[in-house]
VEXSEKE-612270 format. One line per 5 residues: number of its first residue (from 1); for each residue x, y, z of C-alpha. Coordinates in pm, 1 decimal, padded with zeros to 6 digits. Each point is the difference from the previous one (the first is absolute). Layout:
NUM = X/Y/Z; ... .
This chain:
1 = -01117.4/00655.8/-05111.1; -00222.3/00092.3/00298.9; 00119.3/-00296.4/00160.5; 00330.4/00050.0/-00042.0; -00011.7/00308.2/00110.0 .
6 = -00240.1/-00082.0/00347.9; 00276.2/-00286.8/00049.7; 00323.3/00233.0/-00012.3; -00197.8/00264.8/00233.3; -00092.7/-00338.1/00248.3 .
11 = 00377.3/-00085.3/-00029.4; 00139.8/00321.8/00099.8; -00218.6/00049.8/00276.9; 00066.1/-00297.6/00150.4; 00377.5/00057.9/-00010.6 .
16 = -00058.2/00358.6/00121.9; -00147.0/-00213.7/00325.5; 00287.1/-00292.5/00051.1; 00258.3/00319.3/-00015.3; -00198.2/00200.5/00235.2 .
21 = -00127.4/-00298.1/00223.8; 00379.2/-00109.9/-00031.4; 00129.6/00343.9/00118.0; -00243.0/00086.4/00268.1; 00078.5/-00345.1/00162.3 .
26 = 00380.7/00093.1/-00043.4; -00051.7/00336.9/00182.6; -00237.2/-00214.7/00270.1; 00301.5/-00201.2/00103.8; 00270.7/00268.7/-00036.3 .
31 = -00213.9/00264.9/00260.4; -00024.4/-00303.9/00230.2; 00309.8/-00131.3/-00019.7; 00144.1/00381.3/00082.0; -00182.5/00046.1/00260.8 .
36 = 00047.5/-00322.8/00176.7; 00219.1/00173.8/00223.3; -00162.0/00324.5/00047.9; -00253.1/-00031.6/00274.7; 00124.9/-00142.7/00374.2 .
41 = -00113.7/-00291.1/00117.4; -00380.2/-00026.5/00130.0; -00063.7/-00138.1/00335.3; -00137.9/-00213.0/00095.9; 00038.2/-00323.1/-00274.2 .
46 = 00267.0/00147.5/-00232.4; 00238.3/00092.6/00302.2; -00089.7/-00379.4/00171.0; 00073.5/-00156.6/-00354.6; 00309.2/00147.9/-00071.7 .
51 = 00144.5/00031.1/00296.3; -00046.5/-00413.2/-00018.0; 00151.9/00003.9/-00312.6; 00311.7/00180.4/00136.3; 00026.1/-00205.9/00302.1 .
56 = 00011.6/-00315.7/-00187.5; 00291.6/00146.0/-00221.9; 00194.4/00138.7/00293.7; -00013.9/-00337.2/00164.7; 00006.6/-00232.7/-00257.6 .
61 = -00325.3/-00190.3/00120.2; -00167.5/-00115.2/-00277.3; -00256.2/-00235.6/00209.7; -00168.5/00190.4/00294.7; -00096.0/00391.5/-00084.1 .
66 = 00007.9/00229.0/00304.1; -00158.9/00267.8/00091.6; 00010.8/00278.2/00286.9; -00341.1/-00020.2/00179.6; -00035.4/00119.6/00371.3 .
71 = 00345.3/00082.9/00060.4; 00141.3/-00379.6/-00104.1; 00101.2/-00142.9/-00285.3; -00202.5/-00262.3/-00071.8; -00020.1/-00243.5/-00301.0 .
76 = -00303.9/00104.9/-00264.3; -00205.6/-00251.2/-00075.8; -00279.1/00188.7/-00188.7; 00159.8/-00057.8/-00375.2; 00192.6/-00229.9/-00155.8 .
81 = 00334.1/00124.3/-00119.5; 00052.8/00004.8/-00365.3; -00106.5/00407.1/-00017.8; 00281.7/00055.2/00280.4; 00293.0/-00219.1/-00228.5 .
86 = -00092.3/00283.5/-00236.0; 00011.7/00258.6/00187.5; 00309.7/-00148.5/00193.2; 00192.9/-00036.6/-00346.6; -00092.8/00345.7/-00104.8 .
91 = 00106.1/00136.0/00312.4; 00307.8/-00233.9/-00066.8; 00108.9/00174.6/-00355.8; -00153.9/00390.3/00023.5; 00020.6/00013.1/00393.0 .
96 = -00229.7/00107.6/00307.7; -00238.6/00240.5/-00196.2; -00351.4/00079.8/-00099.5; 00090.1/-00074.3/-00391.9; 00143.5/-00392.0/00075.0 .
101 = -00292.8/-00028.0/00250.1; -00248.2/00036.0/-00228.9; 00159.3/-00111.2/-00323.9; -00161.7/-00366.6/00025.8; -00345.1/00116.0/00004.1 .
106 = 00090.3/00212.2/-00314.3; 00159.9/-00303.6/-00151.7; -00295.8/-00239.9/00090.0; -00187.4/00266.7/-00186.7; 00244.5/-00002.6/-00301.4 .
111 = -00016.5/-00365.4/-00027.5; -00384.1/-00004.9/00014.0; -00039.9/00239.9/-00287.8; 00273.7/-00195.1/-00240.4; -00196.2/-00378.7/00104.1 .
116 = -00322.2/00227.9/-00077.5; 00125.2/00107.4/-00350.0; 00101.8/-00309.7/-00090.0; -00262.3/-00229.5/00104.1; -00311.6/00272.9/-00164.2 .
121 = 00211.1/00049.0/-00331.1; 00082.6/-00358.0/-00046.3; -00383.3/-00155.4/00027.2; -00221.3/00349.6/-00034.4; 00206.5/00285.5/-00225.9 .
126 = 00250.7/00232.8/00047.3; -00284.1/00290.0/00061.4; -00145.2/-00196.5/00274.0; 00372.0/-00034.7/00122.8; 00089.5/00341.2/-00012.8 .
131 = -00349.0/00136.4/00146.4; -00034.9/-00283.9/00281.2; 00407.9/00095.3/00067.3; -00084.7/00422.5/00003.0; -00330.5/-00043.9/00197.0 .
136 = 00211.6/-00194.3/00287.5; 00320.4/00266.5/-00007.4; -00245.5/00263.8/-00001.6; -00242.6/-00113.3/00258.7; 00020.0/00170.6/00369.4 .
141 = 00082.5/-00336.7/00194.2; 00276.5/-00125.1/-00223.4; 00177.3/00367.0/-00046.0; 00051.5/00046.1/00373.3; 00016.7/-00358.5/00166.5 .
146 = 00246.9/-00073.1/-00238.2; 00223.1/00284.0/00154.5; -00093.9/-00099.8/00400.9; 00155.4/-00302.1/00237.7; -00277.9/-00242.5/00016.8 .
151 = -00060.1/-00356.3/-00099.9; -00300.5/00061.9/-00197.3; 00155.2/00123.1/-00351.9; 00223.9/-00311.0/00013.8; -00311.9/-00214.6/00062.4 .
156 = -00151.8/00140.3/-00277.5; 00236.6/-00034.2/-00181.8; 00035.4/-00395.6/-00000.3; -00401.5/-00023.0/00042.7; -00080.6/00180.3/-00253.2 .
161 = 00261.6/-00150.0/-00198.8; -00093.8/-00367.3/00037.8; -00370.1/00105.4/-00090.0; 00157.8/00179.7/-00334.8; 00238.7/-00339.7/-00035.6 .
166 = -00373.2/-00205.0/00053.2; -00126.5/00197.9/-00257.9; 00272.3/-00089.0/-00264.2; -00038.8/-00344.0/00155.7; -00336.8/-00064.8/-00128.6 .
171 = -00004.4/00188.6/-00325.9; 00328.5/-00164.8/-00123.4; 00016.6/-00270.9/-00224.1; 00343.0/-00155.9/-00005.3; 00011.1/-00271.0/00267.7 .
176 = 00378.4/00053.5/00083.1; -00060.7/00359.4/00051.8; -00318.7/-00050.2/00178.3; 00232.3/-00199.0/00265.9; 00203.4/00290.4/00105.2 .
181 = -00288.0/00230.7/-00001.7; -00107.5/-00227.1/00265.7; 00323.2/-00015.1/00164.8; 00039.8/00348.5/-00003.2; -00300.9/00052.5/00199.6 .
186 = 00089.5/-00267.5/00278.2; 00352.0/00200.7/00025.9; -00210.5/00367.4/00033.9; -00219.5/-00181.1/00255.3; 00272.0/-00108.9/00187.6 .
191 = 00199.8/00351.9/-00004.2; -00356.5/00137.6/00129.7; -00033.5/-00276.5/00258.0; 00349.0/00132.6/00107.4; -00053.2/00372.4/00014.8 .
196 = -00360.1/-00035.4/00193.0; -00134.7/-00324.5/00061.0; -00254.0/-00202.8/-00131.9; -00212.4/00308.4/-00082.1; 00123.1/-00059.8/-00377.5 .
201 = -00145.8/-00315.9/-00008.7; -00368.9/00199.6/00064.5; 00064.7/00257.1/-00193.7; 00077.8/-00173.4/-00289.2; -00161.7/-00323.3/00018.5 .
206 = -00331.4/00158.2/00069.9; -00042.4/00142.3/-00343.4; 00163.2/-00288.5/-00228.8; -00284.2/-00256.2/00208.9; -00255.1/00226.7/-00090.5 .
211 = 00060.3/00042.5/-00395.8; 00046.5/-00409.4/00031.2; -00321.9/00003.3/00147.5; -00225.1/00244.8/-00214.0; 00167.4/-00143.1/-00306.6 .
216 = 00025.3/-00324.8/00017.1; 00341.4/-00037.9/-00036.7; 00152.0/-00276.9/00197.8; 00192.5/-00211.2/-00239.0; 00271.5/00259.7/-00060.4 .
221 = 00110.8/-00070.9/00380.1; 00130.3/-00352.5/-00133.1; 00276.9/00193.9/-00199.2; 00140.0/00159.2/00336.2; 00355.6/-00072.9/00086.2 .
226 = -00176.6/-00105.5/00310.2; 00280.9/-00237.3/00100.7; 00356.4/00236.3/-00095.1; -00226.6/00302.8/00129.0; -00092.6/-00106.5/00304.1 .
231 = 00329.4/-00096.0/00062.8; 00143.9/00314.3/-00095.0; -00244.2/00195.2/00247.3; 00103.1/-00236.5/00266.2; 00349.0/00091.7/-00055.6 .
236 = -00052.7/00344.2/00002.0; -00168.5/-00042.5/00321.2; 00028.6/-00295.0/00219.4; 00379.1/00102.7/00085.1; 00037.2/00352.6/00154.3 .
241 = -00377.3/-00110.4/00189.6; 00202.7/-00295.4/00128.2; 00289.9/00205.1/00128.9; -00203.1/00268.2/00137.6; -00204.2/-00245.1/00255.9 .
246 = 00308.8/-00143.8/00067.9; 00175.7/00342.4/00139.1; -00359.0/00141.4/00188.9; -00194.1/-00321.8/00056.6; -00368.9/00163.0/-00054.1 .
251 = 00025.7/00195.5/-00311.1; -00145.9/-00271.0/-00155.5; -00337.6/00005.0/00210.9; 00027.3/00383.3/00032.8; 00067.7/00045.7/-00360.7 .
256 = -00301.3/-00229.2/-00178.2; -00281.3/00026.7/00297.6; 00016.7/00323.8/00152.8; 00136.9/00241.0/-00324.3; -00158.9/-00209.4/-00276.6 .
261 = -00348.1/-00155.3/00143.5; -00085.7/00195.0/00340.9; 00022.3/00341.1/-00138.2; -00277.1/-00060.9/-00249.4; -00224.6/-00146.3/00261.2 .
266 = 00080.7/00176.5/00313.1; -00004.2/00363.4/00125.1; 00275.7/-00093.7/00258.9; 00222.6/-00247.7/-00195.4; 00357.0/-00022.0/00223.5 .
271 = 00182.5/00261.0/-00176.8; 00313.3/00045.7/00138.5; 00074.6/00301.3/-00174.8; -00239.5/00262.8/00035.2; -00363.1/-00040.1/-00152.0 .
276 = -00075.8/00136.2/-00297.0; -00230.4/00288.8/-00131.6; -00417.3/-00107.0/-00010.2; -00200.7/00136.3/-00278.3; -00375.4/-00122.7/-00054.3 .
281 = -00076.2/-00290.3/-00216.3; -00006.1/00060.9/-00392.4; 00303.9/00282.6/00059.2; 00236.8/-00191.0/-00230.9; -00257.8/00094.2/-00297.9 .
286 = 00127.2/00360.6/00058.7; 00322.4/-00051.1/00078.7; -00009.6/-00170.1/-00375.2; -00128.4/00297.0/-00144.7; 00239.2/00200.0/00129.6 .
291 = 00304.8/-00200.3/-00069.2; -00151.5/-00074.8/-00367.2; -00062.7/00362.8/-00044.1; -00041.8/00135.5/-00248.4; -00074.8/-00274.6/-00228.6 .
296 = -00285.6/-00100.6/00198.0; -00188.4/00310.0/-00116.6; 00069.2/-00078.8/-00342.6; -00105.2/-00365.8/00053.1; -00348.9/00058.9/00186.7 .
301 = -00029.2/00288.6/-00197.3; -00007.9/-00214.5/-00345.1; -00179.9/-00246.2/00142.9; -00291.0/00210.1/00134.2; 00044.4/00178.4/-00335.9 .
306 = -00076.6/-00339.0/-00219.1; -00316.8/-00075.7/00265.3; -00165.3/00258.7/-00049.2; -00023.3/-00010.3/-00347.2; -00179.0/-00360.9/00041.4 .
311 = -00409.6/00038.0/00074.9; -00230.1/-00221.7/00185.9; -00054.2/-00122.9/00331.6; 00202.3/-00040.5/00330.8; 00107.1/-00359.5/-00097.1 .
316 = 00087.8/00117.6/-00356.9; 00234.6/00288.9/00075.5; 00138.8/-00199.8/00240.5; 00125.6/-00240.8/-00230.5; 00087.9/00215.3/-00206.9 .
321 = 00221.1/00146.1/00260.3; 00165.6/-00369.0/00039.8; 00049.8/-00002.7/-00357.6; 00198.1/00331.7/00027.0; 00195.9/-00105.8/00239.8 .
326 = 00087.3/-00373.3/-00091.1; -00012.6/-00044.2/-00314.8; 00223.7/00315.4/-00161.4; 00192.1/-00174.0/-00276.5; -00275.9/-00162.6/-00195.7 .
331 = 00246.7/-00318.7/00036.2; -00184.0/-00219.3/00218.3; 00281.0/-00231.3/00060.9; 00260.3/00286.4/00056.6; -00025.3/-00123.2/00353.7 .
336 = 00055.3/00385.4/00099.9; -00274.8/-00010.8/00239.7; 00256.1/-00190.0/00237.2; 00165.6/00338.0/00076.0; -00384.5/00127.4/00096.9 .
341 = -00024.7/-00251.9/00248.1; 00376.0/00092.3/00061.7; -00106.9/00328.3/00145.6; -00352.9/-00055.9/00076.5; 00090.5/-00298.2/00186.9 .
346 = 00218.0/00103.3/00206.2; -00156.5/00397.7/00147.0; -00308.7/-00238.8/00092.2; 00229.0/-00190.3/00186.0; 00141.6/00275.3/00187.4 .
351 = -00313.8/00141.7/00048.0; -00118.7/-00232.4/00258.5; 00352.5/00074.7/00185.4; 00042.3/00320.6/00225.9; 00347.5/-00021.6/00134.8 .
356 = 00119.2/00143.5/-00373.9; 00225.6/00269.7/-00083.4; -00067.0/00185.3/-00340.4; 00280.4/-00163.4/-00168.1; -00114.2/-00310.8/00035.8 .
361 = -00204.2/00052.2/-00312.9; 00275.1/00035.7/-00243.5; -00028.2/-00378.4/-00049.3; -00289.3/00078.9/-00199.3; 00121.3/00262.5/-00218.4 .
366 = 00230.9/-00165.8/-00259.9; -00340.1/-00264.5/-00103.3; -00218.1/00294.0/-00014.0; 00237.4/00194.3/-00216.1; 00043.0/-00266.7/-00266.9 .
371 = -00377.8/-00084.3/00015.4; -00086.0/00383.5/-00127.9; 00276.9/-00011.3/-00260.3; -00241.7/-00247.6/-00153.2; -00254.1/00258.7/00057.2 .
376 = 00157.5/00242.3/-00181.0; 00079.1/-00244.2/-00262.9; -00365.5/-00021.0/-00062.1; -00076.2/00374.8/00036.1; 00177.2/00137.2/-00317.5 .
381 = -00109.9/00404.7/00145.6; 00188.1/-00087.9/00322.2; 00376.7/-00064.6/-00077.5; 00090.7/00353.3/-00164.0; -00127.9/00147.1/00326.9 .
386 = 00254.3/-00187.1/00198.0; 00257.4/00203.2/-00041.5; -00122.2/00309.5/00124.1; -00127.4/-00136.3/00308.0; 00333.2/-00194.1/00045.3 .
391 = 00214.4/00298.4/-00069.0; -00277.9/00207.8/00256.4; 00086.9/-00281.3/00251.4; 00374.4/00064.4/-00030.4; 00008.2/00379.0/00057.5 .
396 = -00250.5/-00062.8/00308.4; 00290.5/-00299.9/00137.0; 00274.3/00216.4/-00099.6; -00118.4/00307.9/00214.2; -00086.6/-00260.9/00291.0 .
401 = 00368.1/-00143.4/-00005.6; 00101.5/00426.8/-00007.2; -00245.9/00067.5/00330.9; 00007.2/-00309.2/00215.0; 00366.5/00054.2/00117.8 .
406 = -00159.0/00332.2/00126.2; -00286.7/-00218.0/00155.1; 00227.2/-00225.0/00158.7; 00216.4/00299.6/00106.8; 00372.0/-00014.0/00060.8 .
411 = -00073.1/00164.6/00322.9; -00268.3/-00242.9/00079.0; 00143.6/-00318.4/-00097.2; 00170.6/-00223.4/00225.2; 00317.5/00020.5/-00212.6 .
416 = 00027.1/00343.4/00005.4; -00032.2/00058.1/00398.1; 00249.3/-00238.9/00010.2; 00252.1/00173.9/-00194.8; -00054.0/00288.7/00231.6 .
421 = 00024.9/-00209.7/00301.3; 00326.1/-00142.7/-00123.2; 00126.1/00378.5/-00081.8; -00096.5/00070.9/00345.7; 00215.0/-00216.0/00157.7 .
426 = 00301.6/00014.8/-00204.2; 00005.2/00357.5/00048.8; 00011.6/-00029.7/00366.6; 00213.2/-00264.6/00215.9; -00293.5/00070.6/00285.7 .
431 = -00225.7/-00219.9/-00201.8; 00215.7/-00306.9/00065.3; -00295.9/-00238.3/00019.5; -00259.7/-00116.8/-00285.7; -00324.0/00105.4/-00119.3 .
436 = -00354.7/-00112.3/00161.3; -00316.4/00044.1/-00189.6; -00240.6/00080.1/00274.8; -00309.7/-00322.0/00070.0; 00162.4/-00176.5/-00322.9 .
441 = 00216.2/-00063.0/-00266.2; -00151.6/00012.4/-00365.0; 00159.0/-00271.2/-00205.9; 00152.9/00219.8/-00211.6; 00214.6/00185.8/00249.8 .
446 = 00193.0/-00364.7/00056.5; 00088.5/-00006.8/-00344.6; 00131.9/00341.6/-00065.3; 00128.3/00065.0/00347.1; 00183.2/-00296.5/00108.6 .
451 = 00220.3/-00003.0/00308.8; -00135.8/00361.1/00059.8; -00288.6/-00162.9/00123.4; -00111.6/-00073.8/00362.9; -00234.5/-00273.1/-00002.3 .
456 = -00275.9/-00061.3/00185.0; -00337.4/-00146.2/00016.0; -00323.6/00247.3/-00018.0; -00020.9/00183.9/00334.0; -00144.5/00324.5/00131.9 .
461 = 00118.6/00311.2/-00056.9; 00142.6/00061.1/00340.5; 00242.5/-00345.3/-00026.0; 00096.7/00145.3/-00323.6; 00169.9/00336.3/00149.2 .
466 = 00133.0/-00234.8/00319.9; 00276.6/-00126.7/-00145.8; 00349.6/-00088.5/00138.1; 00148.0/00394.8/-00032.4; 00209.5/-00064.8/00330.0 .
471 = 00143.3/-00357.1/-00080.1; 00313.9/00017.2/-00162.3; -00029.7/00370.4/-00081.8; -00284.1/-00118.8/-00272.7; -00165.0/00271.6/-00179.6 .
476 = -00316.2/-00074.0/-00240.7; -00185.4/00231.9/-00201.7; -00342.0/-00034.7/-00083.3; -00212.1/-00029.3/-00287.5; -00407.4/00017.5/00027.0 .
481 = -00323.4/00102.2/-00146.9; -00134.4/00405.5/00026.8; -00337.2/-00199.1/00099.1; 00155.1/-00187.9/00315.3; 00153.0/00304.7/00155.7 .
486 = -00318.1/00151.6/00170.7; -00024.8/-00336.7/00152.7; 00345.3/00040.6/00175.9; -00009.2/00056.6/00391.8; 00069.3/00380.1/00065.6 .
491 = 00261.7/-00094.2/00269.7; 00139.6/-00195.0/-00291.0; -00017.1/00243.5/-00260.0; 00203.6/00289.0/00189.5; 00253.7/-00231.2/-00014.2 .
496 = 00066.0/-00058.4/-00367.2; 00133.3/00237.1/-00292.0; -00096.0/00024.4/-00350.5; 00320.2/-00085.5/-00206.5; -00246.8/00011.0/-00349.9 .
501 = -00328.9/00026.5/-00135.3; -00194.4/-00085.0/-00337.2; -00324.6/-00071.8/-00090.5; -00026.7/-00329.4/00065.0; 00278.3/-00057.2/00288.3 .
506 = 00163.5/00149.5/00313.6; 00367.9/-00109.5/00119.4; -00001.5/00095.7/00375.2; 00273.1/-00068.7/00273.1; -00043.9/-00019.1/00386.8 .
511 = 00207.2/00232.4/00227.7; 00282.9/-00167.8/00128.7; -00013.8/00031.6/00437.0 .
């Protein structure tokens, strides 16, 4: 009877978690999807990426992305262009706005969590499913990347996904099935290979040789669909590559050498589009916890907790400490300690980079998420505190998503000057020119000001107010930084008016003679 009764209570608490790890993960994706449109876009890489994306679906070039740098539009050879199509066909059926510019990154996110659920509940268990799937929606990285214009979510999303299709790969039986496991994760690879290069191909091949290697486990390889898959990746591939040397002869070199090889070796690697920030070696092991947050507390936190327990030396604890951390499920041939080189793997390698930005680390997120589901798996006190932390996590995101419009201020975003510039010049027929942002242009004034915009390459701020006033009765207004105007020449500066001020801009206009 005692039995019974311990089994009912086990039974209803573990439906009390799939409903509330089901709900929490539904109110995840609602709050994100709402807000996708809430915040203006961020200069500089979410006003570059979409204002890409809307170029290519204004002009209907599907082959060579463009971008403004400099005053010229030039073609972008940084990326390759699958993220843009997105964006491009977003912009295509919702229009030029925040919500259809960021709505692939939030589907790429979508996707990854469904492949996620699938993959953990078909070889692990539908609690490892459901607590690998909430851990991910919940975690700091995935919740706002998945709401921002960058590549990275995307990437994830089809590297992380042909590690989770890998997985399946070599824990399922049936031989046909096994074959489009296999080609599944040739077709992610390729998708990946199209939205950033061959930085896939590290990311995830880096782990899966490893877990070969400490396990012994080459014979599985003969059951790839090496032949169909390969060809499939080539397919993917080998054509818009192809078509893009053909219209800029030098992407190719460009592309692979200087974007792909030099910029892990060399401090000056030929970037032709601005170099990027430089943090010290071993940054990309915070920039993990921070994107994993707050799950990482819970994971180090469990595993220091199950160390300290253990006595004896130095070399004992620490192997105890390896135990806690590889082998969770008590399965030894769960093969879940592929997703611990999945994330362990891949922060070391960025660790020896320091031209990284802090979403770069995302990549590691979704394999570090599934390997502490198996943690809590193992830790029966651990999963009914879940739920508490997770709903904790959503009030915190929530009241971010409420303050950072106020952060990025209406009156100090680019879109918002804008709108006053615009209502400026309607309102008066003297203001029969365009607007100039004074030194440069932030991407993100391109895409939401259009033919408003005077363009021009980065300059002082003296060639900025000398503009054409006289030549065909031309008027410009101005738009510039509070911080710049001290360094304006005072026989400059008694020339010019203050049309409007906020916080974080200044529209000005010169004295006509």
């Amino acid at each position: 009877m005692g039995n019974k009764t311990a089994a009912n209570n086990s039974t209803r608490r573990r439906n009390r978690w799939y409903h509330s790890a089901s709900l929490l993960i539904g109110l995840f994706l609602l709050a994100r999807l709402a807000t996708l449109g809430v915040v203006p876009l961020v200069d500089p890489s979410e006003g570059r990426y979409a204002l890409i994306a809307r170029d290519m679906a204004e002009s209907a070039n599907f082959v060579t992305p463009m971008i403004w740098r400099k005053g010229r539009h030039i073609v972008f050879w940084g990326k390759p262009p699958l993220r843009f199509w997105m964006g491009a066909l977003a912009f295509k059926i919702f229009g030029v706005n925040e919500f259809a510019a960021r709505l692939p990154s939030f589907l790429s996110g979508l996707f990854l969590l469904a492949l996620l659920s699938w993959i953990i509940n078909r070889y692990r268990s539908k609690n490892e499913a459901l607590t690998a799937a909430l851990f991910l929606a919940t975690s700091g990285g995935f919740f706002f990347l998945s709401g921002v214009v960058l590549q990275e979510m995307t990437l994830t999303a089809f590297s992380s996904g042909a590690l989770l299709l890998y997985y399946g790969f070599l824990r399922e039986s049936n031989m046909k099935t096994r074959k489009w496991l296999s080609l599944g994760v040739f077709a992610l690879l390729g998708l990946g290979f199209m939205t950033k290069g061959p930085l896939i191909l590290v990311t995830f091949g880096l782990p899966v040789f490893l877990w070969h290697l400490l396990n012994r486990e080459w014979g599985i390889l003969r059951n790839h669909a090496w032949l169909p898959g390969g060809t499939l990746f080539l397919l993917i591939t080998i054509p818009w590559f192809w078509l893009a040397e053909r219209a800029t002869p030098g992407f190719l070199r460009y592309f692979f050498l200087n974007e792909n090889l030099y910029r892990f070796v060399k401090s000056d690697y030929g970037d032709l589009y601005g170099v990027g920030h430089k943090y010290p070696f071993g940054a990309a092991f915070v920039f993990f916890l921070a994107l994993s947050a707050p799950w990482c507390v819970v994971a180090f936190g469990a595993v220091i907790a199950k160390t300290l327990k253990t006595t004896g030396n130095v070399k004992e604890r620490a192997c105890a400490l390896w135990r806690s951390i590889n082998d969770t499920t008590g399965d030894s041939k769960s093969g879940t300690d592929i997703f611990l080189l999945g994330f362990a793997v891949n922060t070391l390698f960025w660790c020896f980079a320091r031209q990284i930005h802090l979403y770069y680390m995302i990549i590691a997120v979704p394999a570090f998420c599934v390997w502490l589901s198996s943690v809590a798996a193992s830790e029966t006190s651990l999963p009914k505190h879940l739920p508490k932390l997770a709903w904790l996590t959503l009030f915190v995101y929530l009241v971010s998503l409420i303050v950072m419009p106020g952060i990025v201020d209406r009156g100090k975003s680019t879109k918002a000057i804008l709108a006053k510039a615009k209502e400026i010049m309607k309102s008066d027929e003297q203001w029969n020119g365009k607007i100039v942002f004074v030194r440069k242009t932030p991407y993100s004034a391109y895409f939401y000001g259009g033919k408003f915009i005077k363009i021009h390459k980065k300059e002082s701020l003296e060639a900025s107010f000398k503009r054409d006033i006289a030549i065909n009765n031309k008027r410009d207004i101005y738009i510039v930084r509070p911080r710049h105007v001290k360094d304006i020449q005072p026989e400059l500066r008694k020339h010019l008016n203050v049309l409007y001020s906020s916080e974080g801009w200044l529209i000005l206009s010169e004295n006509a003679d």
